[in-house]
C-alpha distance (Angstrom), angle and dihedral (degrees) to the residues before:
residue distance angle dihedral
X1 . . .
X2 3.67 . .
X3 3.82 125.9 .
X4 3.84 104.5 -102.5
X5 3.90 111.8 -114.3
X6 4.05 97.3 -148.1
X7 3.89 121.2 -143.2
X8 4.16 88.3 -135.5
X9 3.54 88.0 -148.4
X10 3.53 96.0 164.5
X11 4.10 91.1 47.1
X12 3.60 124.9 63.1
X13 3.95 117.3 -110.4
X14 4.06 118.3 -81.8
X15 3.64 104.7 -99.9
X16 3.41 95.4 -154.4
X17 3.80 92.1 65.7
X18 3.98 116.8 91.7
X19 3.85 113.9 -87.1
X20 4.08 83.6 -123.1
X21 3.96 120.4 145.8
X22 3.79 115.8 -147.2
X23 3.85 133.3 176.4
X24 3.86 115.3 -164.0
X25 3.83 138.9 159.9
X26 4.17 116.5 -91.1
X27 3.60 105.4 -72.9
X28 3.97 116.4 -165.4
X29 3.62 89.1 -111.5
X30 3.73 93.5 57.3
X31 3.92 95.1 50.7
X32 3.82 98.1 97.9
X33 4.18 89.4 35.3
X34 4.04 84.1 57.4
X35 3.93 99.3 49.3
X36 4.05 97.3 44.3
X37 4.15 83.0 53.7
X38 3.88 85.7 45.5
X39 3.96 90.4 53.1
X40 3.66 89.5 48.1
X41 3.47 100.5 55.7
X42 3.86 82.2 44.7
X43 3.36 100.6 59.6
X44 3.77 93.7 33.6
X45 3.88 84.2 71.4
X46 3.24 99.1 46.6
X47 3.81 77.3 56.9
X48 3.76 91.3 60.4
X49 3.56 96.7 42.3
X50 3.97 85.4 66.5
X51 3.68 98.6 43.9
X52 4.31 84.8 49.5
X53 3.61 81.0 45.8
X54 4.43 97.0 49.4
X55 3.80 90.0 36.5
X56 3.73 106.9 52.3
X57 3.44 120.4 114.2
X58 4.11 88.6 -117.1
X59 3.77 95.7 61.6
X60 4.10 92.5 38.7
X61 3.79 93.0 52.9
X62 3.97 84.9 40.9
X63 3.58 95.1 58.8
X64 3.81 96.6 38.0
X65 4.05 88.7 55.1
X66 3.95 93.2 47.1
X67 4.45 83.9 44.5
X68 3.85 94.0 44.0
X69 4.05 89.5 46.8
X70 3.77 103.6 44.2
X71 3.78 87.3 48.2
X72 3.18 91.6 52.7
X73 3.78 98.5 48.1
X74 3.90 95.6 49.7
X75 3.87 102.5 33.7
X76 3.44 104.8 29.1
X77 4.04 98.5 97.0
X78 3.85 85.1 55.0
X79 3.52 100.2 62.9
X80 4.16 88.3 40.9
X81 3.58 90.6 62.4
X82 3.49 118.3 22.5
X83 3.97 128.0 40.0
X84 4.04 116.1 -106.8
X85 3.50 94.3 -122.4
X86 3.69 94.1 63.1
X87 4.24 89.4 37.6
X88 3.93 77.0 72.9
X89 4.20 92.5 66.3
X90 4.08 90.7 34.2
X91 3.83 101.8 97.8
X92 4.09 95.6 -162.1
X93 3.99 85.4 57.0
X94 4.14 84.7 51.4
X95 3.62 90.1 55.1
X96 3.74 102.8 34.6
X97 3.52 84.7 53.8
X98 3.85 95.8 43.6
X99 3.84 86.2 58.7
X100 3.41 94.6 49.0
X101 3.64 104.5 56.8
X102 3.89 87.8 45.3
X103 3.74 82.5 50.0
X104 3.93 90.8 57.2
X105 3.73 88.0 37.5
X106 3.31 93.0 59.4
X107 4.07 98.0 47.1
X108 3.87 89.1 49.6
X109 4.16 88.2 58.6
X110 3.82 84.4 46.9
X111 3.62 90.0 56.4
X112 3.82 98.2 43.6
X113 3.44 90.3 45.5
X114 3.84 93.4 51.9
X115 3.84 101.0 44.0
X116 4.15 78.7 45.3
X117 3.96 83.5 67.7
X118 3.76 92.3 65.2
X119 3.77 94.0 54.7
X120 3.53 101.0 66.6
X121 3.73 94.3 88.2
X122 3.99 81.1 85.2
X123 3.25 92.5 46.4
X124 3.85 94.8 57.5
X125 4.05 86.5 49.2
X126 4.02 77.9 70.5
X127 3.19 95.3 56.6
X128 3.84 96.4 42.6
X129 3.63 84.7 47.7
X130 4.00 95.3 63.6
X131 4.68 83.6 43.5
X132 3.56 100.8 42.9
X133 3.86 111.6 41.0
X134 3.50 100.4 155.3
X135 3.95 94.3 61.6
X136 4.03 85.7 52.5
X137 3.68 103.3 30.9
X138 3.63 100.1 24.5
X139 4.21 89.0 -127.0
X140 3.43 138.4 64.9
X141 3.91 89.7 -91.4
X142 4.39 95.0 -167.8
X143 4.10 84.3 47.9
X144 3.92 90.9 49.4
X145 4.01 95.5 44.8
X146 3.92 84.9 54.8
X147 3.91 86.4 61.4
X148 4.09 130.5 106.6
X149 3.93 104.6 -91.1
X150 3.63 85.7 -126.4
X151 3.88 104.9 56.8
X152 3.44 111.8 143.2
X153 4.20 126.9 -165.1
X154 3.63 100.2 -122.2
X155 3.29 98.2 73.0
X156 3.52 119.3 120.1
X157 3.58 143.9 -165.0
X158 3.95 119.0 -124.9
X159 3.44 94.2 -103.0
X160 3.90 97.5 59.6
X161 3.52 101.6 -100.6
X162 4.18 135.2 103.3
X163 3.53 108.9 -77.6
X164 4.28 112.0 -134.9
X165 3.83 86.9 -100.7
X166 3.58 93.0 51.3
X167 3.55 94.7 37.3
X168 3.94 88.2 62.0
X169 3.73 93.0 36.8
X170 3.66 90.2 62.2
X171 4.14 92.8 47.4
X172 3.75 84.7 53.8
X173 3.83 88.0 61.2
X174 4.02 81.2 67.2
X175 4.07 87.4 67.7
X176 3.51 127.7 73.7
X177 3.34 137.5 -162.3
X178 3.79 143.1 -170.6
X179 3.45 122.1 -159.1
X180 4.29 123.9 -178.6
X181 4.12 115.4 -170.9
X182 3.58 86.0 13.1
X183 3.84 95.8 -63.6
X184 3.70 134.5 117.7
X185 3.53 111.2 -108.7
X186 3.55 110.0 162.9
X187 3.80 134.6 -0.8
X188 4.28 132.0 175.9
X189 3.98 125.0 -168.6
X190 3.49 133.3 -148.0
X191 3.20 139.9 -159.6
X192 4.28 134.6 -142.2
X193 3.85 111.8 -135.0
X194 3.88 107.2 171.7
X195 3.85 100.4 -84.1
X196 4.38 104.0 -3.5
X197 3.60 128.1 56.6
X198 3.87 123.4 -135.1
X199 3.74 129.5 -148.9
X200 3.29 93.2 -133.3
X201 4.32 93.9 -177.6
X202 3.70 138.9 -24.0
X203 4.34 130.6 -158.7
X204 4.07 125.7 -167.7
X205 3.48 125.9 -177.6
X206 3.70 102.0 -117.2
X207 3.64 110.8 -121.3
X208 4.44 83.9 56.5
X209 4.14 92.5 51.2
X210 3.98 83.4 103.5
X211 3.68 100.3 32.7
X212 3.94 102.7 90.2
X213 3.88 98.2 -100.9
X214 3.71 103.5 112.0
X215 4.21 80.5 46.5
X216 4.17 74.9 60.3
X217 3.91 93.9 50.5
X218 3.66 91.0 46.1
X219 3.74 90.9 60.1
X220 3.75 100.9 47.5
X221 3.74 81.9 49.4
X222 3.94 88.1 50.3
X223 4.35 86.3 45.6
X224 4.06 85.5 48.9
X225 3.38 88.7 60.0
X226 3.36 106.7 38.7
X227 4.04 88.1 46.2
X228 3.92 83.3 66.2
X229 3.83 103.9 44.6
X230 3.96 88.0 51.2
X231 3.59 90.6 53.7
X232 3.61 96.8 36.1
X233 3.67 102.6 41.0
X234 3.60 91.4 -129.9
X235 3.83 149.5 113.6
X236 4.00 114.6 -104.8
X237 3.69 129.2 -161.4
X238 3.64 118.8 -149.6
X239 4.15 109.9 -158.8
X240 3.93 127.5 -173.1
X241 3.92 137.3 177.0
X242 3.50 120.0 -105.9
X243 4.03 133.6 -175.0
X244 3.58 109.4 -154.0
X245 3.64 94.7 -127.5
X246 3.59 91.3 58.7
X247 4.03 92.5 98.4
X248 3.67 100.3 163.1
X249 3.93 93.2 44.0
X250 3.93 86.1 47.1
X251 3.47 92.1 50.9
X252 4.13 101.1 49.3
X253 4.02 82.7 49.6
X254 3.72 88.3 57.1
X255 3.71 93.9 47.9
X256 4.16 94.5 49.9
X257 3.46 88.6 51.9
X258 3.90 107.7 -90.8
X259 3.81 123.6 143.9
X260 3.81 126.4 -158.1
X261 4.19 109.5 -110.5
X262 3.63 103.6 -177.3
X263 3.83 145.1 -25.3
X264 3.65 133.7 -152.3
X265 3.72 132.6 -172.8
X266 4.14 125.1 -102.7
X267 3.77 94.0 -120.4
X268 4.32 83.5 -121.2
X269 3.62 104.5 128.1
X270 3.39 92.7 -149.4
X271 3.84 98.3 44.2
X272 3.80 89.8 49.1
X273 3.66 91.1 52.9
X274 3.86 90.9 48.5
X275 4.36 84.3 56.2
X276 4.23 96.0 -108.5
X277 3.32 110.0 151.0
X278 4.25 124.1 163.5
X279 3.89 103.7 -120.2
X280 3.84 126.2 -154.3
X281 3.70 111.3 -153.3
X282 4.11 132.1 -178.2
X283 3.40 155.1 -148.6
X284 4.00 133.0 -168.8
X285 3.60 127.6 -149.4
X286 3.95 134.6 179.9
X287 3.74 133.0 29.3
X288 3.53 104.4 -25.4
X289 3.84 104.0 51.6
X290 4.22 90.3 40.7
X291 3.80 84.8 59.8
X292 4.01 94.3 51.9
């Protein structure tokens, strides 16, 4: 088994490593590196799917209705009867209103707290993220960390075909990953379905979501699939997930090239009143799309 290069995310990067960028195929030791950035990015959207969630217009005008009407219920006899500058020196008006912003306090959390209920379809994506790694990865990722560090894919088996090891060596080609200071930042997988490609997942350390590198990963994805139509002769479609609230995702798809196909709705009451949908968006590559 190879000795497990770790993504530190909760560290900052050694300084005394070289300020190099690389991008290489999935290498065994850079299995458990590549899921812990995968589970980041996971639960950073489930992240934004609350903040969408607190910040839409629905919830604010919510919350100012249920503020502007229990103020009005418990202090609006005050204000009938005695002047607000002298409210300020009347100590059951100091109290009353005390209460009542606690009151509204409280409500608010209640709110949060229920539309918070709604997002924990993402968070059991994490978890079937760290059961399931060949829908995310496209490999068994535990099997493939238990590999030789120097498995290669032209190994064969004696009667002519790709031996398991080289059979998974080969899928790992289908993940990238960049690393800077000689630690895994960010990594995206991809997956070969006769003539499209799928991104099948995608991880960034946090504090380089804005910095340009998934803009990277999007190329290499863009190179995969042009590497195929060239050889192939043929017209490939590249297809990735989407969440509609995922604005600055949506936006770097739109700028490599990708196009949203279709959307459908969650089948969450509440999330399909809020306007969350899960997007599929695409790119083509090769002959066919160069002549349109």
């Amino acid at each position: 088994m190879a000795v497990q290069k770790e993504a530190r995310l909760d560290q900052p990067l050694p300084s005394e490593a070289k300020p190099t960028i690389t991008s290489t195929a999935l290498t065994p030791d850079l299995a458990s590196a590549v899921m812990n950035l995968t589970l980041e990015t996971k639960l950073s959207r489930q992240s934004g799917l609350n903040s969408y969630l607190f910040k839409d217009v629905k919830t604010v005008g919510l919350l100012v209705v249920i503020a502007a009407s229990v103020l009005r219920y418990r202090l609006a006899d005050y204000f009938e009867h005695v002047h607000w500058r002298l409210l300020l020196k009347n100590t059951h008006f100091i109290s009353d209103l005390l209460q009542t912003v606690l009151f509204i306090i409280t409500i608010s959390a209640g709110v949060f707290v229920f539309l918070a209920r709604y997002t924990e379809i993402l968070k059991e994506e994490v978890e079937d993220v760290k059961n399931n790694t060949p829908k995310y990865f496209g490999l068994d990722l535990k099997q493939f960390a238990q590999l030789p560090q120097d498995v290669k894919d032209s190994k064969y088996n004696e009667k002519g075909k790709l031996s398991d090891l080289a059979e998974l060596a080969a899928l790992a080609s289908y993940v990238q990953v960049v690393q800077y200071r000689d630690v895994p930042i960010a990594s995206i997988a991809i997956a070969r379905d006769e003539a499209s490609l799928r991104i099948l997942s995608y991880g960034i350390r946090r504090i380089y979501v804005k910095s340009g590198i998934m803009s990277d990963l999007l190329l290499w994805v863009k190179f995969k699939a042009n590497t195929i139509a060239k050889n192939e002769k043929s017209k490939v479609d590249v297809t990735v997930d989407m969440y509609s609230f995922e604005n600055f995702d949506r936006k770097l798809l739109a700028s490599a090239g990708y196009s949203k196909v279709s959307d459908e709705k969650l089948g969450i009451w509440v999330l399909d009143l809020y306007g969350v949908r899960k997007e599929t968006w695409k790119l083509s590559v090769g002959d066919a799309s160069e002549q349109s």
